[in-house]
N, C-alpha and C positions, 0 to 999 in steps of 0.2 A: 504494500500500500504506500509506506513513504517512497519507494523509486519509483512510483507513480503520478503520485503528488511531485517530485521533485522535475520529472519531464514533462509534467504541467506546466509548472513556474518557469523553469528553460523557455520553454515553448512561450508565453507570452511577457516572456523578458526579453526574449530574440523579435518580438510584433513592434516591440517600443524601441529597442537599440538592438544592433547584433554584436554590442561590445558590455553592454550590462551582463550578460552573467557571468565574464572573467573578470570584472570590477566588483562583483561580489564573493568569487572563489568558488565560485560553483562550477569554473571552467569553460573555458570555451568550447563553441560548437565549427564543426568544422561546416565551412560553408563558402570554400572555394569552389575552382574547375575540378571538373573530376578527372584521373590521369590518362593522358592519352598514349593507352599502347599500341597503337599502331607505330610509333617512331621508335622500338625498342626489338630486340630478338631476344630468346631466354637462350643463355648462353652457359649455364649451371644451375642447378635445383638438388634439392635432397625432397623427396612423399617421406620418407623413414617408414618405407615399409618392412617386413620381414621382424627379426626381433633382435638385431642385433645394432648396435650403432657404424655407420658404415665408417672404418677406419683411414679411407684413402680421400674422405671430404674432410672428416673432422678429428682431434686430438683433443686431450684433457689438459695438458702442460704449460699452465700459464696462470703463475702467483697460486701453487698446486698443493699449499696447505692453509695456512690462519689466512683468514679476507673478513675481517672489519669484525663482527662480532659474534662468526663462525669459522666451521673450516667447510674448505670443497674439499671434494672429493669423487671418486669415479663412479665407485660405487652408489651414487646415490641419482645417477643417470643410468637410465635405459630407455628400451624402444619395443613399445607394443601398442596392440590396434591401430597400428596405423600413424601412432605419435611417438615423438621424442619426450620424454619424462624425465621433465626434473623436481627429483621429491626434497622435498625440504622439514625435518623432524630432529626433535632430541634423542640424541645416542647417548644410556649413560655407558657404554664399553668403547673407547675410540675405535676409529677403522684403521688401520694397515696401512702407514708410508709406504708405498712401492716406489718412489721417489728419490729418497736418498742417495743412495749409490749414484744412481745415474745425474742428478742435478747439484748434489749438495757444495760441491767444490765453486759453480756459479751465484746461486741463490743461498741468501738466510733460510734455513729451515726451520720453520717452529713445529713443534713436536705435535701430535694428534692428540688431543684430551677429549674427556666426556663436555657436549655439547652440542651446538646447533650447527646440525649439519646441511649441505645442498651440493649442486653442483655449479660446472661449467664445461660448454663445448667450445672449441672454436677454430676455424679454418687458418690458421698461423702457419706459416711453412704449409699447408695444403691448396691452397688457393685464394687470391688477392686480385682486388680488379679497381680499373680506377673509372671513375664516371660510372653513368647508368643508374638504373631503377631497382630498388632493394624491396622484398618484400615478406614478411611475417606472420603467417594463420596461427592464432593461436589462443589458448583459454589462459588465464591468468590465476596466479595461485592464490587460493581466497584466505588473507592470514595475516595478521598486525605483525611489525615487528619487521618486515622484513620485505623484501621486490626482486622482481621480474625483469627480463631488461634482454630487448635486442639491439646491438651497437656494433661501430666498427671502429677501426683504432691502425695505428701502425705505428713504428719506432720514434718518428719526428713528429706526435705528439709531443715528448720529452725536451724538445730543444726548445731553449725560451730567446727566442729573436724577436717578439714584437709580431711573429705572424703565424698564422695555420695553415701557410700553403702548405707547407713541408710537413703536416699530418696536424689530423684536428681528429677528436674522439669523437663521433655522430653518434648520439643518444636516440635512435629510434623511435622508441620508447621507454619507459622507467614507470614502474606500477606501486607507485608512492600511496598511492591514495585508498589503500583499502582499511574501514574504519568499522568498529561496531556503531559508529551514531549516523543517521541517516545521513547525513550530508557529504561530500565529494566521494561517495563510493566509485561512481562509475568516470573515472575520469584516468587519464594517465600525463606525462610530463614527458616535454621532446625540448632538446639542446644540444650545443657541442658545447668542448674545450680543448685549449690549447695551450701553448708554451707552457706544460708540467703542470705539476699538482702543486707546486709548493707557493709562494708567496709572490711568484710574478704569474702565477696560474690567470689566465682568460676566458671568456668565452659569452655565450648567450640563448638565448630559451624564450619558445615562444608560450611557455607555462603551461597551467593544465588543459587539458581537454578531454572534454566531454562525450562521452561514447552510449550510443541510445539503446544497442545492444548490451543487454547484462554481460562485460568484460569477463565473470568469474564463472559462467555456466552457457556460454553461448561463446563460438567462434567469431572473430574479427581479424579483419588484415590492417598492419600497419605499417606502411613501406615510406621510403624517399627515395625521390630524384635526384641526384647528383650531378650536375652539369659546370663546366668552369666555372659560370659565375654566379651559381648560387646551389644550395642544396634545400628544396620544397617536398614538406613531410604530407603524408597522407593517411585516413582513416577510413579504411573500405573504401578505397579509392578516391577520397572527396579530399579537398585541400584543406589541411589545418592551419601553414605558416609558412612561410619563409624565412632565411636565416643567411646573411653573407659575411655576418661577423670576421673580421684577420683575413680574409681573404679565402676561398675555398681549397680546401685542398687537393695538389695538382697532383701528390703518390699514390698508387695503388692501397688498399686498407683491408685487413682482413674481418672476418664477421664473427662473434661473439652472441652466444646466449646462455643467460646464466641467470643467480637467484642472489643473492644476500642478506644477510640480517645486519640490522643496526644495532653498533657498539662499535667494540674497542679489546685488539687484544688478545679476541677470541670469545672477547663476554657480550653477549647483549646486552646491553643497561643503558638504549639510549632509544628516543624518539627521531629517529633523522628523518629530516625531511617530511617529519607529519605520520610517518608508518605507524605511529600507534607503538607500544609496548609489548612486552608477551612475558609470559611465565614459564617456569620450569613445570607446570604441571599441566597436560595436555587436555587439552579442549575438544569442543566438536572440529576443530579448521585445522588440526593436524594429526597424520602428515600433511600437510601441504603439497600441491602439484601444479608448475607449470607445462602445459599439453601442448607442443607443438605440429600441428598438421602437417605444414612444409615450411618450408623456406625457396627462393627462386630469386634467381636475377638475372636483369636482363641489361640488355647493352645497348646505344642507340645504334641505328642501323646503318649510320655514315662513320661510324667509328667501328666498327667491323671489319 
């Protein structure tokens, strides 16, 4: 009833302005062009059919233990009915560093403790492409504390020049927004950054938006265009924003999809970004499950 009432009030909040309901945080609607694939070929996809995760598109091995107020790990992705699954639940027996050996001499390793666990996949060393159309079917994992997230990234994010030509992090989407109180349920957050994380960190966000499909029990595609001079995010096809923030990025970037929990450390004991909180003791929302249908991208057709 209230995500009813609440696509009421959208609805003639958009009659009066189509900029009142991200002025009140309820998110905007998306309500540009819708995208035109005729100008694109799909040049790589993953269905994730079968039940296994297909190892020659995707890898685990990126930041492959503690991430913010969990760990990833492998084990906590897999591939059935048709979806990539990434489960998100407290473990109190850690899982298995298979890691070590092979990374520890590059990478700080923090050890596996009992906690909040999820995954990540990502095309790194398997495939990277620069320009074109990105696209994402997927259910979102219904659960405070913690989000979903399709992005792309490459090494020259890290260099801090003043610019993101030489690699910008494209936040696809970011599923910030799921809450036990009625309001911003159905919504997600798209932005980049650039030049690093640390204190000359960049970038820009066309904020929340608003999705009229229940995100947490109903499929939606979330894709962007990536074109020299600008990269324009999309919601089941309709235009949410645009972004040319530093300048676009002119390297190829690989694709990332993945889950985390807010905190620090390995602990969750934070609200980031609005997530809402969560407890050591499990609820109706966990596990947690982000379901990915496919993934697809295409390329435009003079760049071929």
């Amino acid at each position: 009833m209230f995500k009813a009432a609440l696509k009421v009030i959208i609805s003639f909040l958009m009659m009066i302005s189509v900029s009142l309901p991200g002025t009140l945080s309820l998110g905007k609607v998306p309500k540009g062009s819708t995208v035109d694939m005729s100008k694109f070929t799909l040049v790589w996809s993953d269905e994730f059919e079968g039940d296994t995760l297909d190892a020659s598109k995707w890898g685990y091995e990126w930041w492959v233990t503690m991430r913010k107020g969990g760990y990833w790990h492998e084990d906590m992705v897999s591939v059935k009915d048709g979806n990539l699954v990434i489960a998100a639940d407290y473990l109190d027996t850690p899982l298995e560093n298979r890691y070590y050996d092979k990374w520890h001499e590059q990478i700080h390793f923090e050890e596996y403790k009992p906690g909040w666990y999820t995954g990540i996949v990502t095309t790194r060393g398997k495939y990277e492409q620069c320009y074109g159309y990105y696209e994402v079917r997927c259910i979102l994992p219904a659960a405070t504390g913690m989000w979903s997230a399709f992005w792309m990234m490459n090494e020259g994010v890290y260099n801090v020049d003043g610019s993101g030509q030489d690699g910008t992090e494209v936040d696809v989407f970011e599923s910030f927004s799921y809450k036990d109180h009625w309001w911003g349920n159905d919504c997600v957050s798209t932005g980049i950054h650039y030049d690093g994380y640390g204190e000359d960190s960049k970038g820009d966000s066309i904020g929340k938006i608003f999705i009229e499909n229940d995100p947490y029990t109903q499929y939606n595609t979330y894709g962007v265009e990536w074109s020299p001079e600008e990269y324009i995010f999309y919601i089941n096809g309709v235009e949410s924003g645009r972004i040319t923030a530093g300048g676009v990025s002119q390297n190829p970037e690989y694709l990332l999809l993945s889950c985390e929990f807010a905190g620090s450390n390995g602990v969750q004991d934070s609200d980031r970004h609005g997530t809402g909180k969560i407890s050591l003791t499990p609820d109706k929302n966990w596990p947690a499950e982000f379901k990915v249908d496919y993934v697809r991208c295409y390329q435009y057709n003079d760049m071929l």
